[in-house]
C-alpha positions in Angstrom: -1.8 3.0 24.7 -4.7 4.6 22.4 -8.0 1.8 23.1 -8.4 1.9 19.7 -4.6 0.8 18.6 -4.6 -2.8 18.4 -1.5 -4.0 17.4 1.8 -2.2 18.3 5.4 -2.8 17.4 8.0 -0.8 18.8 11.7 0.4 18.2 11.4 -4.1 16.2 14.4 -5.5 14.2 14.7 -9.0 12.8 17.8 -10.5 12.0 19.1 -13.5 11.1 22.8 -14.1 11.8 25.1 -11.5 11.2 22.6 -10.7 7.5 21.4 -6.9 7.6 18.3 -6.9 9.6 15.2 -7.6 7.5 13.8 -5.3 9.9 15.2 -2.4 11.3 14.4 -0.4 14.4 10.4 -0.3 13.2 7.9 1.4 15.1 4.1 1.7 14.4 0.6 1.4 15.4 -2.4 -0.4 13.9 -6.4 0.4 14.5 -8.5 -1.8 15.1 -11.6 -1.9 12.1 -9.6 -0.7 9.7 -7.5 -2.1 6.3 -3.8 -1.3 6.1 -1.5 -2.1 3.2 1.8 -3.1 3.8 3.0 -1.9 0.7 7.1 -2.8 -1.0 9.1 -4.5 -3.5 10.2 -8.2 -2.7 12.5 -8.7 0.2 11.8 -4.9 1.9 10.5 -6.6 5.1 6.5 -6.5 4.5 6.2 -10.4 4.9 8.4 -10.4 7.9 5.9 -8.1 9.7 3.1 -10.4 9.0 5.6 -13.2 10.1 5.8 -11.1 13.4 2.6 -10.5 13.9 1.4 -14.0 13.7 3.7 -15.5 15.7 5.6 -17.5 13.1 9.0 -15.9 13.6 10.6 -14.0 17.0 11.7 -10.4 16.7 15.4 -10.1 17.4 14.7 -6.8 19.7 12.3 -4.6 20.6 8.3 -5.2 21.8 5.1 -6.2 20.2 1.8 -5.3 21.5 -1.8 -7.0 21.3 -4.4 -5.4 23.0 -2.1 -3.6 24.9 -0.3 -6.9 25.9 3.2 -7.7 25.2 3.0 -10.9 22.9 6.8 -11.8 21.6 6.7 -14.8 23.2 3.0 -15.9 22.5 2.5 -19.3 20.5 1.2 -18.5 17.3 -2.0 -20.8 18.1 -2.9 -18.4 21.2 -3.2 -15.4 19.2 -6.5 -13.5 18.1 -5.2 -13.5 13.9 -5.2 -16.0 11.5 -3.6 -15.8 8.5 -4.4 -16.1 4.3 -1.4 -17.8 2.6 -0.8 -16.9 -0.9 -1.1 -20.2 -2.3 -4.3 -20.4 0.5 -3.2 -23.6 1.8 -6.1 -25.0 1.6 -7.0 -29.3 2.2 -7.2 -30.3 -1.3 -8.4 -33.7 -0.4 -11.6 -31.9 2.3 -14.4 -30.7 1.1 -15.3 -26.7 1.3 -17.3 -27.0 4.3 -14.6 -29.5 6.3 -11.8 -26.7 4.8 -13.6 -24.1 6.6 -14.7 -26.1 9.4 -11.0 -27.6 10.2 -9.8 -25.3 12.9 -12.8 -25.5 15.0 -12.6 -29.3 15.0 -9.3 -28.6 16.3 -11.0 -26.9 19.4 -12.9 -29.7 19.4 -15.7 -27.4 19.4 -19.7 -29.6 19.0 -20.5 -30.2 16.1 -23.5 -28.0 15.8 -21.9 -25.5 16.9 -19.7 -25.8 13.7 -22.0 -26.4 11.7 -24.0 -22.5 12.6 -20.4 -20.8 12.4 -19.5 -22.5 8.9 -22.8 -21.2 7.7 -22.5 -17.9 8.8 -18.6 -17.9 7.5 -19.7 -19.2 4.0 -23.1 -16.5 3.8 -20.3 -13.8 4.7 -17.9 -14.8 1.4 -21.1 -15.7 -0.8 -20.3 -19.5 -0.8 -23.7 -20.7 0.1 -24.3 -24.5 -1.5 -20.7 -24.9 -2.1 -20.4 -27.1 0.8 -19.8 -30.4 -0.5 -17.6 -29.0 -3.2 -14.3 -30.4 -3.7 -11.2 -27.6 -3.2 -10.2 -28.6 -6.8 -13.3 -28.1 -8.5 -13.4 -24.7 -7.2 -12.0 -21.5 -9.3 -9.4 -19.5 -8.2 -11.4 -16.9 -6.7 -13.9 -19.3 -5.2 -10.6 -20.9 -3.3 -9.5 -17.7 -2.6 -13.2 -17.1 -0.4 -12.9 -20.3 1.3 -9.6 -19.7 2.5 -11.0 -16.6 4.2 -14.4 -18.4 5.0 -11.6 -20.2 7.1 -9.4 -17.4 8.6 -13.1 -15.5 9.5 -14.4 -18.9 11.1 -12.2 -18.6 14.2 -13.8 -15.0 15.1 -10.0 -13.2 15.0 -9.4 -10.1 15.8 -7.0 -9.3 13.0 -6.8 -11.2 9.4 -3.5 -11.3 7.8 -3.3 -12.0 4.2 -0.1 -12.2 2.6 -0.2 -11.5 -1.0 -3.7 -13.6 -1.6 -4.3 -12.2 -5.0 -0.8 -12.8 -6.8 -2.0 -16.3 -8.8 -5.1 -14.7 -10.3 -5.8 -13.1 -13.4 -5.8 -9.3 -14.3 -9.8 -9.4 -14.1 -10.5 -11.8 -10.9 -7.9 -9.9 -9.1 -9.7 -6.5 -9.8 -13.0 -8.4 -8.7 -11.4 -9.6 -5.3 -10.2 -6.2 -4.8 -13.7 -4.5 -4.4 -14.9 -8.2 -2.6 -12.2 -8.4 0.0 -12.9 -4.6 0.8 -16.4 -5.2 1.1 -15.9 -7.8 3.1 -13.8 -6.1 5.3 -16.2 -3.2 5.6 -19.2 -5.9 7.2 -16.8 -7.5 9.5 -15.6 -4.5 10.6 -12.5 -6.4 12.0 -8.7 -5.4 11.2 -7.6 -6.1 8.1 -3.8 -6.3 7.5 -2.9 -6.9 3.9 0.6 -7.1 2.0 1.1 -6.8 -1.7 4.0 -5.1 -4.0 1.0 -4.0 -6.2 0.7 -0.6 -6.0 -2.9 -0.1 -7.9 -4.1 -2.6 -5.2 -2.5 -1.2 -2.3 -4.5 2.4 -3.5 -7.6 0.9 -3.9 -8.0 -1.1 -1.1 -6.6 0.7 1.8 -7.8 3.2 4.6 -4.0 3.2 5.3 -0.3 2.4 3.7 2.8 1.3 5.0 5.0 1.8 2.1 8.2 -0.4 3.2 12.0 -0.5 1.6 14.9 -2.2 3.0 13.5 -3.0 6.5 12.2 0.9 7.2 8.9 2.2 6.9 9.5 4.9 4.2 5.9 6.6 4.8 2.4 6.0 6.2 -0.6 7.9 5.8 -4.3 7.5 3.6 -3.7 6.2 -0.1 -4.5 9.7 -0.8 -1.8 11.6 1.3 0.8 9.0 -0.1 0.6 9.5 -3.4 -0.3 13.3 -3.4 2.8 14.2 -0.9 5.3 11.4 -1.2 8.2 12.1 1.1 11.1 10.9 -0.7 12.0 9.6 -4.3 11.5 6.2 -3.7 8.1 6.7 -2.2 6.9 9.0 -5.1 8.3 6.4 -8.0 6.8 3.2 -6.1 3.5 5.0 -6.3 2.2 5.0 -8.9 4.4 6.9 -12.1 6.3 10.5 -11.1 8.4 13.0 -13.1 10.8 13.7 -10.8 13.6 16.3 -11.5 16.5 18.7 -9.4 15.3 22.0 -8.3 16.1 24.6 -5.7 13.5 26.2 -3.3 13.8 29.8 -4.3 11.4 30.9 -0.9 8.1 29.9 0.0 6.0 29.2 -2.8 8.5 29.8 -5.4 11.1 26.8 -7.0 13.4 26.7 -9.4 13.7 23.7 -11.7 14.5 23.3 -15.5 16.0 26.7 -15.6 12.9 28.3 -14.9 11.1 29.9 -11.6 7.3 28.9 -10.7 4.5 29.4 -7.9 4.1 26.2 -6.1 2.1 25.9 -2.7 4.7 24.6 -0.2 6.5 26.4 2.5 8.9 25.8 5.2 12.0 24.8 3.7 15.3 27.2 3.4 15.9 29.2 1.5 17.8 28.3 -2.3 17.4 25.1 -0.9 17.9 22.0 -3.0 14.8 19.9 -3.7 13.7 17.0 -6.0 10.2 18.0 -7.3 7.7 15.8 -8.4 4.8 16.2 -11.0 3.0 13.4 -11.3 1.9 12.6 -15.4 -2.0 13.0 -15.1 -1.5 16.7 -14.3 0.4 17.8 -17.2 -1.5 19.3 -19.9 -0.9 18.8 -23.6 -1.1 22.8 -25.1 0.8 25.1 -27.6 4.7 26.1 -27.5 3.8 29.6 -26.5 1.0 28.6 -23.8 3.1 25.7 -21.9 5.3 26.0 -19.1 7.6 23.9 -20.3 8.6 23.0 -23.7 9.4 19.2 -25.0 9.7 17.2 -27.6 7.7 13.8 -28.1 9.9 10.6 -28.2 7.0 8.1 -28.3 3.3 7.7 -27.7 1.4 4.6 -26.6 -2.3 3.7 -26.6 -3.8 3.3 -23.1 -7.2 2.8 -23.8 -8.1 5.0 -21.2 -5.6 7.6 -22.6 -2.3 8.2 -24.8 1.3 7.7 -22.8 3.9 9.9 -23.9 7.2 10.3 -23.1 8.7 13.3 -23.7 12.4 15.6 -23.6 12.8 19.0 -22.8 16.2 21.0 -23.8 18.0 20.1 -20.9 17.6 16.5 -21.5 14.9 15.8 -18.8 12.3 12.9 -19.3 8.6 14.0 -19.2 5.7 11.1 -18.8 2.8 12.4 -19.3 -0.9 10.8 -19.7 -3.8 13.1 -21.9 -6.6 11.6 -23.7 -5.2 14.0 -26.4 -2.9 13.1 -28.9 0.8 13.7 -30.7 3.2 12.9 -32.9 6.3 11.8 -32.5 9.0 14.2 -32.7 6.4 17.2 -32.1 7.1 20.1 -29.8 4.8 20.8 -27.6 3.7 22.7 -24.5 3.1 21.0 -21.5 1.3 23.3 -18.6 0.3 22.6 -14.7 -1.0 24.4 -11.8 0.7 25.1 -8.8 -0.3 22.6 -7.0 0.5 19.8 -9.2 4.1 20.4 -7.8 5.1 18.8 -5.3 8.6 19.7 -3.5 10.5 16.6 -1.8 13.2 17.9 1.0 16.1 15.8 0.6 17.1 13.1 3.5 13.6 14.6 5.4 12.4 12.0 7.8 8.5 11.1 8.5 8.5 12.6 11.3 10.1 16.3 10.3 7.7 15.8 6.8 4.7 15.9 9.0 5.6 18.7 11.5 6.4 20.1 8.0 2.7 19.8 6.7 0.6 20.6 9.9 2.8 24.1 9.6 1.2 24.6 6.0 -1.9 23.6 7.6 -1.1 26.0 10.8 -0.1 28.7 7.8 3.2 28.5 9.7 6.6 28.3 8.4 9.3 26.4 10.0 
């Protein structure tokens, strides 16, 4: 195993009863130092993984790793992670300082010697002179930093933290985004975070999982996932996609709404059928005679940031598309992209075949 892998699972599936597995057959590898994003809608398995991980639940088959050590049948409490609870599960009736202080009591660890480490935990989350606080006079961020003040207090090699941001508001949670991540970034330990936000997942993570019915649908850099998105359910989970039929004509050339256009992937068959993908951002609001397509505007919405349209072409396709300029309803108008805003998704293509896929592009290869 790669020294810098920290946590592996491999060919894992949990089931309970004769239910279909919450898990199936999952494989992966996690870094150590790093922030991953296990990334899903409710009930696709995300939580379970933590579950796993932690040593609340038992996989039904197949082998975890921990440093390279085989833990499936590990107690939870002999395990290098601890774990932030969505609702923080915090002591309501303790104090911050005995909140954060409680697991090394359990260790029965001197006293001064808890008193340096729940210091050093509450300097790290910027909860300095909240020691004698009470847990319920504390705002939901504040609770939020104890609660990791506690997981950090232990020294773990990993933190899990399953959904931690869900209760708060639209602007804490964007506040706790950039503080977690910072936080992560000076502990430099492994950070393993689920959420079935995508905007978070995005801007938080060196790395996503994204996760549907007990598979791993793709993993890769927030970046990679949302510019190459390996099947439909990847590229509408991420963030918004216009996706629509087409055929691969050849290499660099597709075929969708009637029409033929220069695109910059390679490597499928050819007349091949394809879903394409353009995500809204890169469409551009022009003239009838200059766009690549021609639609109609249904409806418009104020973003604040920019105007949301949606918008029909003649064969009765739906284009989304975001432009700080604006329209009227029931318009026509041009919509025009680059090449590369298209993106050509293989149909039933697996991770693995996607990949080999794109280090031929990079290779300047052709399968």
């Amino acid at each position: 195993m790669n020294s810098s892998v920290i946590i592996q699972f491999e060919n894992v599936t949990k089931q309970y009863d004769q239910d279909r597995p919450v898990l199936d057959n999952v494989s992966f590898e996690i870094e150590r130092g790093k922030f991953y994003t296990l990334l899903g809608p409710s009930g696709c398995g995300k939580t379970t993984i933590l579950r796993l991980i932690a040593g609340f639940t038992e996989a039904s088959s197949g082998d975890i790793y921990f440093n390279g050590k085989r833990i499936n049948t590990l107690p939870a409490n002999k395990r290098q992670v601890n774990t932030v609870f969505q609702d923080y599960a915090l002591f309501p009736h303790l104090s911050v300082y005995e909140n954060v202080a409680f697991g090394l009591r359990i260790k029965k660890m001197k006293e001064a010697d808890i008193k340096v480490k729940v210091k050093e935990a509450l300097q790290f989350v910027n909860l300095v002179g909240y020691e004698n606080r009470e847990i319920t006079e504390m705002s939901g961020g504040q609770r939020q930093r104890v609660a990791i003040a506690r997981a950090i207090v232990n020294e773990p090699e990993v933190i899990l933290l399953d959904e931690p941001l869900s209760a708060l508001d639209l602007k804490l949670r964007t506040e706790m985004q950039y503080e977690l991540r910072e936080l992560q970034r000076r502990l430099g330990i492994t950070f393993i975070f689920v959420t079935h936000d995508q905007e978070e997942a995005l801007a938080m993570s060196d790395e996503i999982f994204v996760i549907n019915e007990g598979k791993i649908q793709q993993s890769g850099s927030p970046t990679d996932i949302y510019d190459e998105p390996i099947n439909r359910f990847v590229a509408d989970f991420i963030g918004e996609s216009n996706i629509v039929k087409g055929t691969m004509v050849r290499d660099y050339l597709v075929e969708f709404t009637g029409k033929q256009f220069e695109c910059v992937d390679q490597g499928l068959n050819p007349n091949e059928p394809v879903e394409i993908v353009i995500r809204p951002e890169d469409l551009e609001i022009t003239s009838l005679e200059k766009g690549k397509l021609q639609v109609q505007v249904d409806s418009q919405l104020f973003r604040g940031v920019h105007y949301e349209l949606s918008c029909y072409d003649n064969a009765g396709n739906e284009w989304l598309v975001h432009s700080t300029k604006k329209a009227a309803v029931g318009d026509q108008i041009g919509l025009y992209f680059e090449p590369e805003a298209i993106h050509v998704m293989r149909l039933g293509e697996t991770e693995e075949e996607f990949d080999r896929r794109l280090e031929a592009y990079k290779d300047g290869e052709g399968e």
